[in-house]
N, C-alpha and C positions, 0 to 999 in steps of 0.2 A: 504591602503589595505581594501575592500572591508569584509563584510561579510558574511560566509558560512551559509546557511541556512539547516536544518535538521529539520524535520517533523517527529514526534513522534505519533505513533497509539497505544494505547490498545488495545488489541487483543486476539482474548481467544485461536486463534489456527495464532501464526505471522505467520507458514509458508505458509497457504493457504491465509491469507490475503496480504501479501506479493506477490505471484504468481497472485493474482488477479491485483493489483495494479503496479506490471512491467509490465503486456499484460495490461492495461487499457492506461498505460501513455506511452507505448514501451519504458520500463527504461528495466535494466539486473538487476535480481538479483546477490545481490554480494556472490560470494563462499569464505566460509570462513575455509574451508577443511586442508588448511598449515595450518594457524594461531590454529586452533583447535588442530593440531598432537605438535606443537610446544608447546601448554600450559598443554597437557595432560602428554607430555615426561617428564615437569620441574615441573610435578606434581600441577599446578596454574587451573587445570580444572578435575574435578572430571567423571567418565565414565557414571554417573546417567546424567550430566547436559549437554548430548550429544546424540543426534539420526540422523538416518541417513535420509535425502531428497534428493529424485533423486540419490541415488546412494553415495551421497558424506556424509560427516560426518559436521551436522552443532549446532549451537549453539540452546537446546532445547527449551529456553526461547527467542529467539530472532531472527530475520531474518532482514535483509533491500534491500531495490534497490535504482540504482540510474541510472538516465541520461547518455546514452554512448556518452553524447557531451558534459558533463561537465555543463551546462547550469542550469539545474534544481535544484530543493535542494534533497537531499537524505531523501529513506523514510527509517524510522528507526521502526518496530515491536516490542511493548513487550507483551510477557503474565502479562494479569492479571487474579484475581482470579473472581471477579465480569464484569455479563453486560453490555452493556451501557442500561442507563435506562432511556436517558432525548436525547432533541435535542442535536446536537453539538454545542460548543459554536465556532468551528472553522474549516471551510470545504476549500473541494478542488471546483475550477472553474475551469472546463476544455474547454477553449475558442475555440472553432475551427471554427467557426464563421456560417452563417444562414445557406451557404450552404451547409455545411455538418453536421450540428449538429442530423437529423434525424436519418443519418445513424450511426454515432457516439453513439446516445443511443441508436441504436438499436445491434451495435458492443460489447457494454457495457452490456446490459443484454442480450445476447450471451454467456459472461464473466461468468455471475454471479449476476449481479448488477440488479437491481428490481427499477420500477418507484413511484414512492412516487407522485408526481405533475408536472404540466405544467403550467406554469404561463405567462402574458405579460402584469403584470399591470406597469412595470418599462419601454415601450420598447419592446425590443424583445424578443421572445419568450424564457423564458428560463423552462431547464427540470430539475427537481430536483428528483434523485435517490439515493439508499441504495445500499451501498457495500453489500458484503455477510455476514458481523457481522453488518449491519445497518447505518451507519456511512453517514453522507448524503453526497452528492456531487452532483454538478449542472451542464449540458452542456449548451452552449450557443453557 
C-alpha cells in the first residue's frame, strides 16, 4: 500500500489561504460542519475554537482541500502566530506545461497570487510566484 501524501501550510489566516489554494489547484475544500457539530455536542471542541466560513461552522485554527479525483495529496492549513520570514524550504510546481503556463499565471494572480520571477536558465521557462501569505510556488 502506497503512501498518502498531506501538505501542511502555516498560515496566519488557513481559511483564505485555503480558498486560494482549492481555486489555484481546482481541489474542494473539505466541510467539516458534521464533524464540528459532533465534537462540540460531546463537548471535545470548545465554541471559541469555532467560526463560521461561507455560511457553515469550521475549524478556527485549521482549513484544508483536497483533489476531487483523489489523485493529489491533501492540503492541510494551520494558524500560526508568526510570519514566514525566509524562502521556502518546500514549494509547490504547478506543471501544466509551455502551452498553457502563461495563462495559468496569469489565472493565478487573478487568484491572489503575485509574481516574484521568471526564469529559463534550467530549460523552460519557469514562473515563480507568491501565494497571498508569500509562500513561493513555480508554474512551468
Amino acid at each position: 500500500m502506497g503512501v498518502r501524501i498531506q501538505v501542511a501550510f502555516d498560515a496566519a489566516d488557513p481559511h483564505a489561504l485555503a480558498r486560494f489554494w482549492a481555486e489555484a489547484l481546482r481541489y474542494r475544500q473539505e466541510d467539516h460542519s458534521a464533524l464540528i457539530g459532533q465534537l462540540l455536542d460531546g463537548g471535545q471542541l470548545q465554541a471559541q475554537e469555532v467560526i463560521e466560513v461561507d455560511g457553515r461552522r469550521a475549524f478556527r485554527d485549521v482549513a484544508t482541500c483536497t483533489d476531487p479525483d483523489g489523485t493529489g495529496p491533501r492540503l492541510f492549513f494551520q494558524r500560526v502566530p508568526e510570519p514566514k520570514t525566509a524562502k521556502n524550504r518546500v514549494h509547490l510546481d504547478l506543471q501544466v506545461g509551455p502551452e498553457a503556463a502563461k495563462a495559468e499565471v496569469e489565472r493565478l494572480v487573478e487568484l491572489g497570487a503575485t509574481l516574484a520571477w521568471v526564469t529559463s536558465d534550467r530549460g523552460p521557462v519557469n514562473t515563480t510566484l507568491h501565494d497571498p501569505e508569500g509562500n513561493e510556488l513555480c508554474v512551468s
